[in-house]
C-alpha positions as CSV (number, residue, x, y, z in Angstrom):
1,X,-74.6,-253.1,-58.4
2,X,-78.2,-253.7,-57.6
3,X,-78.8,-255.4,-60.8
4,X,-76.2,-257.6,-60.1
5,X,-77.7,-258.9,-56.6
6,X,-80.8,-259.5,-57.7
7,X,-79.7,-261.4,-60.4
8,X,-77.5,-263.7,-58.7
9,X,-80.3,-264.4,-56.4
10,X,-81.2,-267.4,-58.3
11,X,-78.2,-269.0,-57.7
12,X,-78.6,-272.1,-55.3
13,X,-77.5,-271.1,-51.6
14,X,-74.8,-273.7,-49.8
15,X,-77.9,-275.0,-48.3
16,X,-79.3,-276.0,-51.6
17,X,-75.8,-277.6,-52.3
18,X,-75.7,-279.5,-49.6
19,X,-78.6,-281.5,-50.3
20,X,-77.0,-283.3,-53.3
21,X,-76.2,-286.9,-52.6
22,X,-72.3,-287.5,-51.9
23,X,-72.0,-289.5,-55.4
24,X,-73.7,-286.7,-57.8
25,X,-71.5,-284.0,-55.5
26,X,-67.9,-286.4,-55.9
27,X,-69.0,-286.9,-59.8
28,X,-69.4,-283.0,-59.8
29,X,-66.0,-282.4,-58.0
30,X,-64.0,-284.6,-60.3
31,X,-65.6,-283.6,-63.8
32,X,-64.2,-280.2,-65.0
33,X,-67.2,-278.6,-66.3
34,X,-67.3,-274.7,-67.3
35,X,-68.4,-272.2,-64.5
36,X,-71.0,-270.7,-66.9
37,X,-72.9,-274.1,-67.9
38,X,-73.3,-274.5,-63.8
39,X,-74.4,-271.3,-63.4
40,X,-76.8,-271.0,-66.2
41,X,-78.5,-274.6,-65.5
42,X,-81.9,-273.9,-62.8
43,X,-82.7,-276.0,-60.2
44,X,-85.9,-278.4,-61.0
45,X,-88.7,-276.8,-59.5
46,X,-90.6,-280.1,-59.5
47,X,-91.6,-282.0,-56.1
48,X,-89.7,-284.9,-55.9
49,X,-87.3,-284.8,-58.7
50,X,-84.8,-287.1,-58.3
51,X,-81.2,-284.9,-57.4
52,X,-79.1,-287.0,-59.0
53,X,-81.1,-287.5,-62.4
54,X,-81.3,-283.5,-62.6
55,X,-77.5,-283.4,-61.9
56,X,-76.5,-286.4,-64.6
57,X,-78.7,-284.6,-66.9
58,X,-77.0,-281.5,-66.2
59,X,-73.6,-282.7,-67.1
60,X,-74.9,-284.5,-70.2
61,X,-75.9,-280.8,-71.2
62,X,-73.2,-279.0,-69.6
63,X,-71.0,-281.3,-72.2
64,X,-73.4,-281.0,-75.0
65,X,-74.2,-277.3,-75.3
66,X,-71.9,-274.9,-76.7
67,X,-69.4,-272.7,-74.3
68,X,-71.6,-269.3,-75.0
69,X,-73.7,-268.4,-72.0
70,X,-76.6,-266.3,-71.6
71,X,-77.2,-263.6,-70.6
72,X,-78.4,-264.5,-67.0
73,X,-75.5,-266.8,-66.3
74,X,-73.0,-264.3,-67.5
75,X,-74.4,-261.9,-64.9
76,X,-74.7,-264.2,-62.1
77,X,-71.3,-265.5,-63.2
78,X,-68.1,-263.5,-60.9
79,X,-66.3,-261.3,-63.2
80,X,-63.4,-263.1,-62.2
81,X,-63.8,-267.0,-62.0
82,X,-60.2,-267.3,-60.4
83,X,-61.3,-264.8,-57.9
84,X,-60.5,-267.1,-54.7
85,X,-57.0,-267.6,-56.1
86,X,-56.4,-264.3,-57.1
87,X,-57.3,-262.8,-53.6
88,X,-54.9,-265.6,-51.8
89,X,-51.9,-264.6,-54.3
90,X,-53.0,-260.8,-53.0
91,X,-52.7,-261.9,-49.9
92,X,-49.8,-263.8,-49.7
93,X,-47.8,-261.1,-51.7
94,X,-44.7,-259.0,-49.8
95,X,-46.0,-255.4,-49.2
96,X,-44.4,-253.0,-51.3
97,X,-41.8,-251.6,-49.9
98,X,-41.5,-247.4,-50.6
99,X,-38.9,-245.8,-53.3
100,X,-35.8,-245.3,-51.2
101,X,-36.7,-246.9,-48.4
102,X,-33.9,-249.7,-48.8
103,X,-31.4,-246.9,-49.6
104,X,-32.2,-244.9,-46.2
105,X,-32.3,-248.6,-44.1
106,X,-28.9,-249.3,-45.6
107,X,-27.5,-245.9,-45.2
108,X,-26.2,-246.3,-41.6
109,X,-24.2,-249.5,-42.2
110,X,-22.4,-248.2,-45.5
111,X,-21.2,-245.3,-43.2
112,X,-17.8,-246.0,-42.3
113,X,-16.4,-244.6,-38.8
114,X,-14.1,-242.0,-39.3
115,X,-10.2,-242.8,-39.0
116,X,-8.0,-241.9,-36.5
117,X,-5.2,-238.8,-37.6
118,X,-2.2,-241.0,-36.2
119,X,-2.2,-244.8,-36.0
120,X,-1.0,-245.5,-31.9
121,X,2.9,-246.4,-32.1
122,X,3.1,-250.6,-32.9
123,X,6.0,-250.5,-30.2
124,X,6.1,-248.4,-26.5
125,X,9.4,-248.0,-26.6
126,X,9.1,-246.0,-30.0
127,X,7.0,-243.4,-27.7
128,X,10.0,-243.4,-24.7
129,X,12.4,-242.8,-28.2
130,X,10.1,-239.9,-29.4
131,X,10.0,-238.3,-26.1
132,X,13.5,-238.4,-25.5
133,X,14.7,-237.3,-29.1
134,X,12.1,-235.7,-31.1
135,X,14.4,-234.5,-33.7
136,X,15.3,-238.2,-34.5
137,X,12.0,-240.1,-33.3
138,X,9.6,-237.5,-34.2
139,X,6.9,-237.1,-37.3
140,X,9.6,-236.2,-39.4
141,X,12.7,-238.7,-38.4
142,X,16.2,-238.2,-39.7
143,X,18.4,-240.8,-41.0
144,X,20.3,-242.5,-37.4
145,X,24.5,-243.1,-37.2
146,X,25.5,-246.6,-37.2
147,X,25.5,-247.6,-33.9
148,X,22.9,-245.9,-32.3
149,X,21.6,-248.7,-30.8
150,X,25.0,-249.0,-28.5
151,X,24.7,-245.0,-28.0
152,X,21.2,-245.5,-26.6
153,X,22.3,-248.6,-24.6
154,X,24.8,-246.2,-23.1
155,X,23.2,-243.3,-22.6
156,X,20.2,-245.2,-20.9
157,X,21.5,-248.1,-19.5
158,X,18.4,-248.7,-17.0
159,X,15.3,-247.2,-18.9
160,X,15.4,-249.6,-22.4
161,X,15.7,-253.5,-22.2
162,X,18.2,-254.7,-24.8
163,X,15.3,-257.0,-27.1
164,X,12.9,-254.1,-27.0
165,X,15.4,-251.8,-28.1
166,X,16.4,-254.1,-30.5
167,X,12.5,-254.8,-31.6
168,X,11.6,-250.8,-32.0
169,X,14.7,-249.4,-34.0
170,X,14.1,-252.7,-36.6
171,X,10.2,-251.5,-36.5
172,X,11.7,-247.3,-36.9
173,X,14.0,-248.1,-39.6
174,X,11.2,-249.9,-41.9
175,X,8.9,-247.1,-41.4
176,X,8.0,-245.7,-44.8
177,X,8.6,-242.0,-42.9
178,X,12.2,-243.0,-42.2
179,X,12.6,-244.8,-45.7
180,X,11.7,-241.6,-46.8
181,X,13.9,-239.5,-45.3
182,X,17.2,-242.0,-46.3
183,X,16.2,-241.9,-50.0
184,X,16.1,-238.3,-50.1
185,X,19.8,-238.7,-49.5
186,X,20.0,-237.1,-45.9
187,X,23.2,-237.2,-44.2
188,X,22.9,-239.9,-40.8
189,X,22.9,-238.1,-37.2
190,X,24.0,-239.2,-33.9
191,X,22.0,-238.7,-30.7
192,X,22.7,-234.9,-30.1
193,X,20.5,-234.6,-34.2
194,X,24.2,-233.5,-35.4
195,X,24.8,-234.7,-39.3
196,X,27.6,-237.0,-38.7
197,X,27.7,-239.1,-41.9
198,X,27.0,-239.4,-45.2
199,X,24.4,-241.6,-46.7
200,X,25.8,-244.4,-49.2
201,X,24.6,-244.4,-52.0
202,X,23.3,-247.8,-52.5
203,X,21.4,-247.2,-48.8
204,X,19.5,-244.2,-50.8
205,X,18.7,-246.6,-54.1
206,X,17.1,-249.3,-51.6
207,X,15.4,-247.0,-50.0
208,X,13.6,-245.4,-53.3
209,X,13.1,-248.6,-54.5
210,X,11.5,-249.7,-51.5
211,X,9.2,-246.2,-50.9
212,X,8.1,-246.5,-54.5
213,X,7.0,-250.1,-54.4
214,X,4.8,-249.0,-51.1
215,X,3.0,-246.1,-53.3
216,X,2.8,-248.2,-56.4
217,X,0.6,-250.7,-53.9
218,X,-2.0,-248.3,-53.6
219,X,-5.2,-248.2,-54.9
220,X,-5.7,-246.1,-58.1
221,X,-2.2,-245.5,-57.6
222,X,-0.3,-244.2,-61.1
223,X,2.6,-245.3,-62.9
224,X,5.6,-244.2,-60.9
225,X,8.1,-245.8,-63.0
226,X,9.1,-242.4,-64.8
227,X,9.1,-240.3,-61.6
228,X,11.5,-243.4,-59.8
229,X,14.1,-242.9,-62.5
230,X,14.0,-239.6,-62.3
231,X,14.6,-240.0,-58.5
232,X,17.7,-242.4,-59.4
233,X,19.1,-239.8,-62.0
234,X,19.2,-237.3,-58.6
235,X,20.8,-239.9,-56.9
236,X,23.3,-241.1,-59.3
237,X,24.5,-237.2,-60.1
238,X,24.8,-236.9,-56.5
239,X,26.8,-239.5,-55.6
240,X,29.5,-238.3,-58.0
241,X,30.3,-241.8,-59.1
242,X,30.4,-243.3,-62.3
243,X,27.6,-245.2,-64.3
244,X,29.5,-247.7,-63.9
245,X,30.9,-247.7,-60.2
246,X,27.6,-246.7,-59.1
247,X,25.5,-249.4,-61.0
248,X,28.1,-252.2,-59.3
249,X,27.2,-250.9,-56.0
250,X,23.5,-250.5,-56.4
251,X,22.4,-253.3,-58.3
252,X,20.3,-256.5,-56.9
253,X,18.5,-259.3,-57.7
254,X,15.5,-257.8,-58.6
255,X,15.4,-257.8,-62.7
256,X,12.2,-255.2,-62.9
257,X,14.6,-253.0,-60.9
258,X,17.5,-253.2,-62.5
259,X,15.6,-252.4,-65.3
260,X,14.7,-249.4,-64.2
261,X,18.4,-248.7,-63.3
262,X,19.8,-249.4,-66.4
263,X,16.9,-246.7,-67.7
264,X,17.9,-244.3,-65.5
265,X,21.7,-244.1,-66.1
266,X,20.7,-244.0,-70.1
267,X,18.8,-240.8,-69.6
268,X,21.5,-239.6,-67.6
269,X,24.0,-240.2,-69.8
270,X,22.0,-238.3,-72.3
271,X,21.1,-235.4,-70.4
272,X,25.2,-235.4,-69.9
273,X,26.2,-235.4,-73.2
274,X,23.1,-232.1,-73.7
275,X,25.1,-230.5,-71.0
276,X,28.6,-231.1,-72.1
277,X,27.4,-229.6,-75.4
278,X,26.1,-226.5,-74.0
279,X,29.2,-226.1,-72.0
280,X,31.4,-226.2,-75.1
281,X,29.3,-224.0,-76.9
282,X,29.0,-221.5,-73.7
283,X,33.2,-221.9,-73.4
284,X,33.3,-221.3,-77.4
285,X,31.1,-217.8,-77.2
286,X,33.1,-215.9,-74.8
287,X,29.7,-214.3,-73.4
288,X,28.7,-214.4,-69.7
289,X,26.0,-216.7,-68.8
290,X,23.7,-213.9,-69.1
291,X,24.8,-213.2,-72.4
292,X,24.9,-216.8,-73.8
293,X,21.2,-217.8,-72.3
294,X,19.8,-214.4,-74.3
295,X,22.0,-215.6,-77.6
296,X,20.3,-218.7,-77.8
297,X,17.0,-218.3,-76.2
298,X,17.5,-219.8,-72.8
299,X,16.2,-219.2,-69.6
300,X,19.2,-217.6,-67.7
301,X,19.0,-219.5,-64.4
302,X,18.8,-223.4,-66.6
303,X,21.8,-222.0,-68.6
304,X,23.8,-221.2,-65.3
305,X,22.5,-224.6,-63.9
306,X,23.5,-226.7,-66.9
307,X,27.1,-225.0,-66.8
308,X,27.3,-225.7,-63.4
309,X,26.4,-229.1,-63.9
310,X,28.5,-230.0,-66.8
311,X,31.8,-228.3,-65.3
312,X,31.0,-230.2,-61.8
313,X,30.7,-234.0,-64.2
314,X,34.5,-232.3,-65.6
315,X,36.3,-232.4,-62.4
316,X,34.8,-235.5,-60.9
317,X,35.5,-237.7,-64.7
318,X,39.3,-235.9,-63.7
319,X,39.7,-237.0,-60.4
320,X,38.1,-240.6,-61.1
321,X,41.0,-240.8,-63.8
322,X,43.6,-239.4,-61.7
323,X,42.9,-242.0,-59.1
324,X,42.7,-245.1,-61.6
325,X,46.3,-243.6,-63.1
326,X,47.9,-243.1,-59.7
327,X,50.6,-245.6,-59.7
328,X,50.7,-247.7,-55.8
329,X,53.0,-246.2,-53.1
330,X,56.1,-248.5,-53.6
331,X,56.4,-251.0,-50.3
332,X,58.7,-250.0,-47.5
């Protein structure tokens, strides 16, 4: 570093530079000559040496000479000749900002607030309904008579205004809690939460339909096609209809699913004929249930089950024939 200093001594001070005339220092300004030709050239030592001369001679040389410098310029020269620029771009730049620092800034706006356990009732008369029957109105509703609304009406003719009424069981009946409990086939109850009525069946179908389309809407939700038909096989063996008469009462507009209907009844048809088979080979051995499940390898309780299934599809084919063949009472 001391080298250096003393070295660069030599070099003209901005006094020494300001006593160029205006023309020689504009002539200097516009011309691009190499930092190291400058640096190298001394100032004349004579008295009374014209500035300008010494400059134009200057350039002439700084122009003529080669771009090698010696050894004197190279020293006095700045290791950096872009050193002014560099420390303004140094300047200018954005601090760096510390690994993870973005992450632990963001952290508090990604958190999301926790949600509520129950959503607030979308209807206050919903909340009068639960307090008043909680076996109907409750978390876990049952399937309502037709006609409650007039048995409310009647039973509480000056506590619910007739729209309201109206409004909430329309809300109640579209809630996916009570669409759930009509496709699971419950019977319908009155006020008192006595079963009063049976479900139809094409009530139940709607209502799958409808609960499965919710569930298929959610995100990273599965296929639910296979578990809906099997949900419409249940259905159809309980209703103790026919393919047929239950697929005319049941079916809509929607193609995708009748689709699925038509899907449905074809596996139950199958599993129908599997059962009938077992039954006839069951009514051909003789053996108790027991007997035939450990003859041909069966689990006891599915052997009972399919016996019971198949004699049960027996009587109600029987009775569905013996009412089609039933000739009409004969007019009075």
């Amino acid at each position: 570093m001391t080298e250096s200093v003393s070295e660069t001594a030599g070099v003209p001070s901005l006094a020494d530079a300001a006593s160029v005339p205006p023309q020689a220092a504009a002539s200097d300004a516009a011309s691009e000559v190499p930092t190291g030709a400058v640096a190298a050239q001394a100032p004349s030592d004579e008295p009374g040496a014209p500035a300008g001369r010494g400059a134009r001679r200057g350039r002439r040389g700084g122009r003529g000479r080669s771009r090698p410098e010696s050894a004197e310029g190279a020293a006095a020269q700045p290791a950096n000749p872009r050193g002014g620029r560099e420390v303004t771009r140094e300047a200018g730049r954005r601090p760096q900002r510390q690994p993870g620092a973005g992450r632990a800034e963001r952290a508090p706006a990604a958190a999301q607030p926790p949600k509520p356990a129950r959503p607030p009732r979308s209807h206050p008369v919903l909340d009068q309904l639960a307090t008043l029957y909680p076996a109907l109105f409750g978390e876990q509703p049952l399937p309502l008579k037709r006609g409650i609304f007039q048995d409310l009406q009647d039973a509480h003719p000056e506590v619910f205004e007739r729209e309201a009424l109206k409004a909430a069981l329309a809300l109640h009946t579209r809630s996916s809690r009570y669409l759930t409990a009509v496709a699971a086939g419950q019977q319908r109850h009155d006020l008192q939460g006595q079963p009063v009525e049976a479900m139809a069946p094409e009530h139940v179908h709607h209502a799958l339909l409808e609960v499965f389309r919710r569930r298929q809407q959610r995100p990273g939700a599965e296929d639910l096609r296979p578990k809906l038909r099997r949900r419409i096989v249940q259905a159809f063996e309980a209703s103790g209809l026919s393919a047929e008469a239950y697929a005319a009462r049941v079916i809509g507009r929607d193609e995708a699913a009748n689709a699925v209907l038509d899907e449905a009844l074809a596996e139950a048809a199958e599993a129908a004929a599997r059962d009938e088979a077992r039954l006839r080979a069951f009514e051909a051995s003789g053996q108790t249930v027991q007997a035939f499940a450990d003859m041909y390898g069966f689990d006891p309780r599915d052997a009972a089950r399919t016996v019971e299934r198949a004699q049960r599809r027996r009587q109600q084919a029987a009775a569905a024939a013996a009412a089609v063949a039933a000739p009409e009472a004969p007019a009075a």
